[in-house]
C-alpha positions as CSV (number, residue, x, y, z in Angstrom):
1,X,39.8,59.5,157.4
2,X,37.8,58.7,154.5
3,X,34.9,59.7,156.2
4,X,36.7,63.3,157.1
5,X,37.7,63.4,153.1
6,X,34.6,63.5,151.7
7,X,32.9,65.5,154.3
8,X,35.5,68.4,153.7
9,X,34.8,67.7,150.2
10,X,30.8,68.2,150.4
11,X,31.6,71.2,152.5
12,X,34.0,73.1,150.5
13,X,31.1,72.2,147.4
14,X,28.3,73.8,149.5
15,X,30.6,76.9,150.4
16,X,31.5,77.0,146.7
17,X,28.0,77.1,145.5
18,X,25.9,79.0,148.5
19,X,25.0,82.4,147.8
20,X,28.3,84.8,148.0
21,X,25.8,87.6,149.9
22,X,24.8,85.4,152.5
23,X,28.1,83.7,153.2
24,X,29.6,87.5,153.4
25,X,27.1,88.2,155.6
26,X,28.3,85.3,158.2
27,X,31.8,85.8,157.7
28,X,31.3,89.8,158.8
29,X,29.1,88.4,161.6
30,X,31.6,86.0,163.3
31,X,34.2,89.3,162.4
32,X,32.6,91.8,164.6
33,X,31.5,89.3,167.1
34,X,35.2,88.4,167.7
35,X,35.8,92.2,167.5
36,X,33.5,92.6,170.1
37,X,34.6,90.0,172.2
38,X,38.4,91.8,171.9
39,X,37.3,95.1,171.9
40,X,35.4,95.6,174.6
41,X,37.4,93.9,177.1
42,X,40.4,95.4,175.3
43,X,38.9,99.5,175.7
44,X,38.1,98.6,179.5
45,X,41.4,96.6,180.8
46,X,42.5,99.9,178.6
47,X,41.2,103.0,180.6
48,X,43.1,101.1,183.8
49,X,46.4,100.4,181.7
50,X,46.3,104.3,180.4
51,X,46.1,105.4,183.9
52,X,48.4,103.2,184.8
53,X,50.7,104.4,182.3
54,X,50.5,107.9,183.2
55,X,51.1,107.4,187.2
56,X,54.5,105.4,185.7
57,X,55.0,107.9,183.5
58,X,54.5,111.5,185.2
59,X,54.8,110.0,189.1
60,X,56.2,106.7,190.3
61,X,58.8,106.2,187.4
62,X,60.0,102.5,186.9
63,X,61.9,101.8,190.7
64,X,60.6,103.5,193.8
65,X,62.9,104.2,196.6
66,X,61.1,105.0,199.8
67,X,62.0,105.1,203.6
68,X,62.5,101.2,205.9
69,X,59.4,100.1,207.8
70,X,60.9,101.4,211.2
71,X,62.3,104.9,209.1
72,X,60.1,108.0,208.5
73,X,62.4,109.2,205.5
74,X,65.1,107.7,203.4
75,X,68.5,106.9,205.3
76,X,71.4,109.3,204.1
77,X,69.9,109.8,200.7
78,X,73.6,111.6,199.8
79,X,75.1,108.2,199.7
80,X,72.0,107.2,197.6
81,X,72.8,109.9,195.0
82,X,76.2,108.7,194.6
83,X,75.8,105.2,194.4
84,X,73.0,105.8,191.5
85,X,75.5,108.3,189.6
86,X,77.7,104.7,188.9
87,X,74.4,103.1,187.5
88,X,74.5,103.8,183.3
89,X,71.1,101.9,183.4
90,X,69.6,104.9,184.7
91,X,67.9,107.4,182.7
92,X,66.8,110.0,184.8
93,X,65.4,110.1,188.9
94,X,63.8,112.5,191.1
95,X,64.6,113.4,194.4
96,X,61.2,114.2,196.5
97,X,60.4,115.9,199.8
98,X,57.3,115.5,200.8
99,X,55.1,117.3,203.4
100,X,51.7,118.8,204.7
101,X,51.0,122.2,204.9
102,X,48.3,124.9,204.5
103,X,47.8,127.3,201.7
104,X,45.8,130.6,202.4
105,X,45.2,133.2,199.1
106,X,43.2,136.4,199.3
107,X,44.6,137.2,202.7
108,X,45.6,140.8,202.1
109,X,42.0,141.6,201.4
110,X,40.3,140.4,204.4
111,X,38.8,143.0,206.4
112,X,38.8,141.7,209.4
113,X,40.2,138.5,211.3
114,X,37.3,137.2,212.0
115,X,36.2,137.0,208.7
116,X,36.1,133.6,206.4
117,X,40.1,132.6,205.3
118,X,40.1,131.0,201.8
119,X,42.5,128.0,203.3
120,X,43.3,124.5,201.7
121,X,45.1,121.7,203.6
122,X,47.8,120.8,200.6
123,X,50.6,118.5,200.0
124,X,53.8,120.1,199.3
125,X,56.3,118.4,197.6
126,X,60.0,119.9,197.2
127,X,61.8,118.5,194.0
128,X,64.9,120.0,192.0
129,X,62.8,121.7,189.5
130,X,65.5,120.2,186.3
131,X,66.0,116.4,187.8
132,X,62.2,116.4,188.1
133,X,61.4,117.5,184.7
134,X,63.7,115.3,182.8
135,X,62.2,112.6,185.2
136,X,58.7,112.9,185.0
137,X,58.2,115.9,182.6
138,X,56.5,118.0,185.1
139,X,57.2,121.0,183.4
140,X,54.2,119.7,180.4
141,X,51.7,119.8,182.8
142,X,51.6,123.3,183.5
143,X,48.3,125.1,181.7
144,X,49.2,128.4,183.1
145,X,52.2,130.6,184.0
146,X,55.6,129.0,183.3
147,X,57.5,126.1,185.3
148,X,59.6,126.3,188.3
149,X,63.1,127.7,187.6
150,X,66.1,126.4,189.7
151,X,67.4,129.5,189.9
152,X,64.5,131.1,191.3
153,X,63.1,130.8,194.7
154,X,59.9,132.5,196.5
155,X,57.6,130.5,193.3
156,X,55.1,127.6,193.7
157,X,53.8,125.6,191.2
158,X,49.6,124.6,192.3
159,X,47.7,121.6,190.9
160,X,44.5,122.0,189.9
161,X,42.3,120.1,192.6
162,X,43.0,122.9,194.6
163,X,41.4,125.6,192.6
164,X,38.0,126.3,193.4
165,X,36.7,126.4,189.6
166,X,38.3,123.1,188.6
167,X,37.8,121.3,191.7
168,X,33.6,121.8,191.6
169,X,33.5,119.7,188.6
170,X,34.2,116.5,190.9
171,X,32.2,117.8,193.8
172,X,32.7,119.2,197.1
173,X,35.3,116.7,198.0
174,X,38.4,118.7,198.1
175,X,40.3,122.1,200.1
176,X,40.2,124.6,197.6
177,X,41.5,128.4,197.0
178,X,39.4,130.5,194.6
179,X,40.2,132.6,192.0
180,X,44.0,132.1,191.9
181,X,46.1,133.0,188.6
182,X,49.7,132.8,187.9
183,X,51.1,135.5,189.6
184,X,48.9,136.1,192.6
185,X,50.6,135.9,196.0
186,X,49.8,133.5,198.5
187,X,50.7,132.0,201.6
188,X,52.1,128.9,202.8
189,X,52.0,127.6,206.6
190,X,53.8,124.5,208.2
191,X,53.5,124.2,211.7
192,X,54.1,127.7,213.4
193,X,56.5,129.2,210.0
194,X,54.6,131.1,207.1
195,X,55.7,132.2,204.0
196,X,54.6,134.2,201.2
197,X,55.1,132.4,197.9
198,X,54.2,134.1,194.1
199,X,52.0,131.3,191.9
200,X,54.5,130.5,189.2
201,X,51.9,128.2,187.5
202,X,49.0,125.4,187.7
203,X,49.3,122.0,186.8
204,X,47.0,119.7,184.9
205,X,47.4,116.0,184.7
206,X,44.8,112.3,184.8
207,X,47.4,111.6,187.8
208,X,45.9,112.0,191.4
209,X,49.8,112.5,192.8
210,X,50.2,115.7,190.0
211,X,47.1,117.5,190.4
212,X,46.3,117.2,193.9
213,X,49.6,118.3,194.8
214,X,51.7,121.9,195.0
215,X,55.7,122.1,194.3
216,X,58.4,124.4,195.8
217,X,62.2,124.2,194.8
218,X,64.4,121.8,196.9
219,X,66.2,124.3,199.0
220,X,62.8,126.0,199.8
221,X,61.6,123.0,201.0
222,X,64.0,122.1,203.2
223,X,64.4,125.7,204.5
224,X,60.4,126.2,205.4
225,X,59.8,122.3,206.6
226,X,63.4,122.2,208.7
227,X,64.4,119.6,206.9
228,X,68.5,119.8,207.7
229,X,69.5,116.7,207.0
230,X,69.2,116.1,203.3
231,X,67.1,113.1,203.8
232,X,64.4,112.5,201.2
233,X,61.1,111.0,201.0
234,X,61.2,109.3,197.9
235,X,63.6,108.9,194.8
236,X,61.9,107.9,191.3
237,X,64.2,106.4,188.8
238,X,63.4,105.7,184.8
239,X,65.1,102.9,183.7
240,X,67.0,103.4,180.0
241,X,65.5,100.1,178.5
242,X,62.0,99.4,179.3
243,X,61.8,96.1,181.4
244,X,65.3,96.0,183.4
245,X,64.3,97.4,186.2
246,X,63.7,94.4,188.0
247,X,67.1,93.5,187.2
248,X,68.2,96.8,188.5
249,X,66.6,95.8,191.8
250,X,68.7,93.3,192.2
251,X,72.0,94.7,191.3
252,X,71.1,97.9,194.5
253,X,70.4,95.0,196.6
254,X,73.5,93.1,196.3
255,X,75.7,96.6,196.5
256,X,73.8,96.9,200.0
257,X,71.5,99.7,199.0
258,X,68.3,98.1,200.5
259,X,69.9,98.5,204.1
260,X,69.4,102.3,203.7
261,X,65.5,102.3,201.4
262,X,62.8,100.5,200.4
263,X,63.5,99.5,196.7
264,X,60.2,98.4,194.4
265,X,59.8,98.2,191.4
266,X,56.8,99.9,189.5
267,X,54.6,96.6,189.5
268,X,55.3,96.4,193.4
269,X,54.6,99.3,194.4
270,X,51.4,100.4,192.4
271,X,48.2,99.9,194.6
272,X,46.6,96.7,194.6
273,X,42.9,98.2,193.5
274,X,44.5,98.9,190.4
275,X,45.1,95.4,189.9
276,X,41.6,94.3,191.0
277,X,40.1,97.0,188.8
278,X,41.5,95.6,185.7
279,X,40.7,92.5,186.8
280,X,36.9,93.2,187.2
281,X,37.1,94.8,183.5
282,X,38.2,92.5,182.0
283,X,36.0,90.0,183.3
284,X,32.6,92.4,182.6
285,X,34.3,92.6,178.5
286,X,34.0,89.1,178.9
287,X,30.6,88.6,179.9
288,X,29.6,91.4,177.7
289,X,31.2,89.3,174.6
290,X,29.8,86.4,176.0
291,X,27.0,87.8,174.5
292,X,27.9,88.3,171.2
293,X,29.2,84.8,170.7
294,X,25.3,83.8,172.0
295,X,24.2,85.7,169.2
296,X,26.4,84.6,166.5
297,X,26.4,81.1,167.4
298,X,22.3,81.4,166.7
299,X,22.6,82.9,163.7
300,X,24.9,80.6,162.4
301,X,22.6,78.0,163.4
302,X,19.7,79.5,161.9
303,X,21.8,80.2,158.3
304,X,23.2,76.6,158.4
305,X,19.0,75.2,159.8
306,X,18.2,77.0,156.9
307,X,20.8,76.0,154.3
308,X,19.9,72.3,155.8
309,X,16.2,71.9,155.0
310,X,16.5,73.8,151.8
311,X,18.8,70.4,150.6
312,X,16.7,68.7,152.1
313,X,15.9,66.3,149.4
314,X,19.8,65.8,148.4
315,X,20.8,65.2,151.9
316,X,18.0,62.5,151.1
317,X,19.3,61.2,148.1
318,X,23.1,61.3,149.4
319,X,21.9,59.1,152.3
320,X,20.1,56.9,149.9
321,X,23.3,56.4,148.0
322,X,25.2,55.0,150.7
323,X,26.8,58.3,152.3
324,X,27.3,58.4,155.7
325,X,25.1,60.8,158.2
326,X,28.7,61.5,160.2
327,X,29.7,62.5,156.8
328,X,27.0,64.9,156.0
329,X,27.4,66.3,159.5
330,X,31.2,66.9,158.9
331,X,30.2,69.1,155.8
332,X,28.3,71.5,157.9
333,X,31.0,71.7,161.0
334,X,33.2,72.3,158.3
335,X,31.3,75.0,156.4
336,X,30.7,76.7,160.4
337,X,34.6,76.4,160.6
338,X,35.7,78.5,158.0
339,X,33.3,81.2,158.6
340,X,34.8,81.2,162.0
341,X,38.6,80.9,161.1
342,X,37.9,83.9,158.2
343,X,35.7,86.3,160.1
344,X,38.2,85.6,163.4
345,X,41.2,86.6,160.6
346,X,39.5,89.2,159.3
347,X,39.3,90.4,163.0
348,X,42.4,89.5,164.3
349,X,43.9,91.4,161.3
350,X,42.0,94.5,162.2
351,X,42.6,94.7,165.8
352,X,46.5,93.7,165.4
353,X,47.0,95.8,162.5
354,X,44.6,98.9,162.9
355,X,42.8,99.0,166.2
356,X,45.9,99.0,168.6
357,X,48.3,101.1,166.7
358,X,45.4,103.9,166.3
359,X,44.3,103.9,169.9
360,X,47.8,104.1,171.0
361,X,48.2,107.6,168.6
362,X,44.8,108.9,169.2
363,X,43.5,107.9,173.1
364,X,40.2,108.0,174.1
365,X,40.4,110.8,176.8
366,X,38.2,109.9,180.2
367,X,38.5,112.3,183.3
368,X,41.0,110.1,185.0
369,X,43.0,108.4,181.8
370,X,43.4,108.2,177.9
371,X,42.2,104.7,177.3
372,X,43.4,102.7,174.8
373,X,42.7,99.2,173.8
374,X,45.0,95.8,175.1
375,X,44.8,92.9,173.5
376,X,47.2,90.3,174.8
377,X,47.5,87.5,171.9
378,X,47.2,84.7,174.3
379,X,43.9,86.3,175.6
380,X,42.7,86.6,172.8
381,X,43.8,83.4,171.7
382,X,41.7,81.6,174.3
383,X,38.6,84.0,173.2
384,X,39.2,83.1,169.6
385,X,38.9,79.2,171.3
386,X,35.8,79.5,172.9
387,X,34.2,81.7,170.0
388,X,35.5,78.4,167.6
389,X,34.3,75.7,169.6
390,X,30.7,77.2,169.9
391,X,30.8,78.1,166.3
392,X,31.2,74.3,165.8
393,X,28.3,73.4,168.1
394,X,26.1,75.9,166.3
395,X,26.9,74.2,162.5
396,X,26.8,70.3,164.4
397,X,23.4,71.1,165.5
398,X,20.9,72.0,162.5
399,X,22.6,68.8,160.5
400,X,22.8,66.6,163.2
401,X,18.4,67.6,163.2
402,X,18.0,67.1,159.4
403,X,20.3,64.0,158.8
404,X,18.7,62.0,161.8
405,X,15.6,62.3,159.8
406,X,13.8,59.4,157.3
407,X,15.4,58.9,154.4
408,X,12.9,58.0,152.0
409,X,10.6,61.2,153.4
410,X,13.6,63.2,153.0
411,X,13.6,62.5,149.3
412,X,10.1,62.8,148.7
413,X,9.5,66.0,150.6
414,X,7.4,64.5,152.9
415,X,7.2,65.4,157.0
């Protein structure tokens, strides 16, 4: 203990008396090598959360309801309806049809039949154009035209992988129709039925299931697919208070409801290469961090190598007077260790009270999501460890090299 006393002591001198330029300079390297080590983790794990975010958000909702293994649709979805009306937990849900079909514009001006047909195999989903809005705010998606109205029938709503123009940008990977605007007329064929539907809109969204998809009312749905029984695909619920839906779960289980649906929550039912994804990001921010901490663990050891043989001769003269080389040593961990702790503040203050809340209001906007940047505290509680503990090595080093050395040529200057 007496050791560690006058060793903090020495230290706190040295910091006290080294030049103010060069310890800010150290203290704003170990800050933006901690803010690389968070960031860039943080902005990659973040284009996969945002995406994530928006599939809960404008598709899958917080519980999914789906049909039984041995089922190809949900099992009398009426009694579903009802038994979710007695639920106050429940914000809003969705009830979805779902089917295949094929879209054909520019029909009425081919010339002849054997000429090209501008065709794309679509999905087709039939929702109740209200339920699904205040569900999954469909309605904010639409670039063009207006939104479905319930009243209304004969309308389609298209998403934007299907038209020709937007589609080219990704390649010639899906069906498109060309040249399409609200208001043009086009067709729509299941099995051996066709009907002649007016574009009421396009749809724009990051989500895969919103723009690669087309929307009819409910009734329509049912009407052009045969669908007679009432029996939904899928039912999306939004939970009132964020993190209950697990809890949810379990109260439709024990009132029976999993007899008649597959009930998952968001985190269930979200495909596993999302999970790997983030996973794989957030170990390449790592590695890429990794680096940084390489770097500022050799400058600090250069500034403190530095610092050392410049004393040189009072390291000398403090050996010479009895002090201790473990004590010397302690001095420079110690000076390494408050650079760390300040510049990892300084960092921690800016991600935690800057970075996070301004990425959150103002996205970064990729093709497929608006990233923004996640930093769990205990992650980055175990970076802030590692970027420490290196730190430490890198000040233990240089004095460990200059205190080992001769006294008496230490004092007199000599090699």
């Amino acid at each position: 203990m007496r050791n560690l006393r006058i060793g903090l002591l020495l230290g706190l001198r040295q910091i006290q008396r080294a030049n103010k330029w060069t310890t800010l300079l150290i203290i704003f390297v170990m800050m933006f090598t901690f803010l690389n080590l968070i960031a860039v983790s943080g902005i990659l794990v973040g284009l996969i959360t945002g995406a994530e975010r928006a599939v809960k958000a404008e598709a899958l909702g917080d519980l999914i309801l789906t049909e039984k293994d041995s089922e190809d649709r949900l099992l009398d979805t009426e009694s579903i309806l009802r038994e979710l009306a007695t639920y106050p937990e429940i914000e809003a849900f969705s009830v979805r049809y779902t089917g295949g079909g094929e879209l054909e514009a520019h029909y009425k001006e081919r010339r002849s039949l054997t000429a090209e047909r501008d065709i794309a195999q679509v999905t087709v989903t039939g929702v109740d154009p209200i339920l699904e809005d205040q569900m999954s705010g469909l309605s904010d998606t639409v670039i063009k035209g207006e939104y479905l109205d319930p009243n209304e029938e004969g309308y389609i709503l298209i998403g934007y992988y299907y038209l020709e123009e937007f589609a080219e940008q990704f390649g010639d990977i899906f069906d498109t129709i060309a040249n399409v605007e609200p208001g043009d007329t086009v067709r729509l064929t299941v099995g051996d039925i066709s009907k002649e539907l007016i574009v009421k809109g396009i749809i724009q969204s990051k989500v895969d299931q919103v723009s690669l998809n087309t929307y009819i009312t409910e009734r329509e749905f049912r009407r052009l697919f045969g669908r007679l029984d009432r029996n939904a695909d899928q039912i999306v619920i939004r939970v009132k208070t964020p993190g209950t839906e697990a809890t949810l779960k379990e109260a439709f289980v024990a009132n029976g409801l999993d007899r008649l649906a597959k009930i998952q929550t968001y985190d269930e039912g979200k495909p596993k290469f999302i999970t790997d994804i983030k996973n794989t990001f957030n170990t390449l921010g790592s590695f890429i961090g990794s680096i940084g901490i390489v770097v500022a663990s050799i400058t600090i050891f250069i500034i403190i190598f530095i610092n050392a043989m410049s004393r040189r001769q009072q390291i000398g003269i403090l050996k010479g007077i009895g002090i201790e080389r473990r004590v010397i040593e302690i001095a420079y961990v110690f000076q390494a260790a408050t650079y760390a702790l300040i510049g990892s503040g300084l960092g921690a203050l800016l991600t935690y009270g800057f970075l996070i809340g301004y990425f959150e209001k103002n996205p970064i906007h990729f093709p497929f999501s608006d990233g923004i940047l996640v930093a769990p505290p205990e992650e980055t509680f175990i970076r802030f460890l590692v970027l420490f503990v290196i730190t430490l090595i890198a000040g233990f080093l240089p004095a460990w090299m200059i205190v080992r050395q001769n006294t008496l040529n230490s004092i007199l200057g000599r090699k």
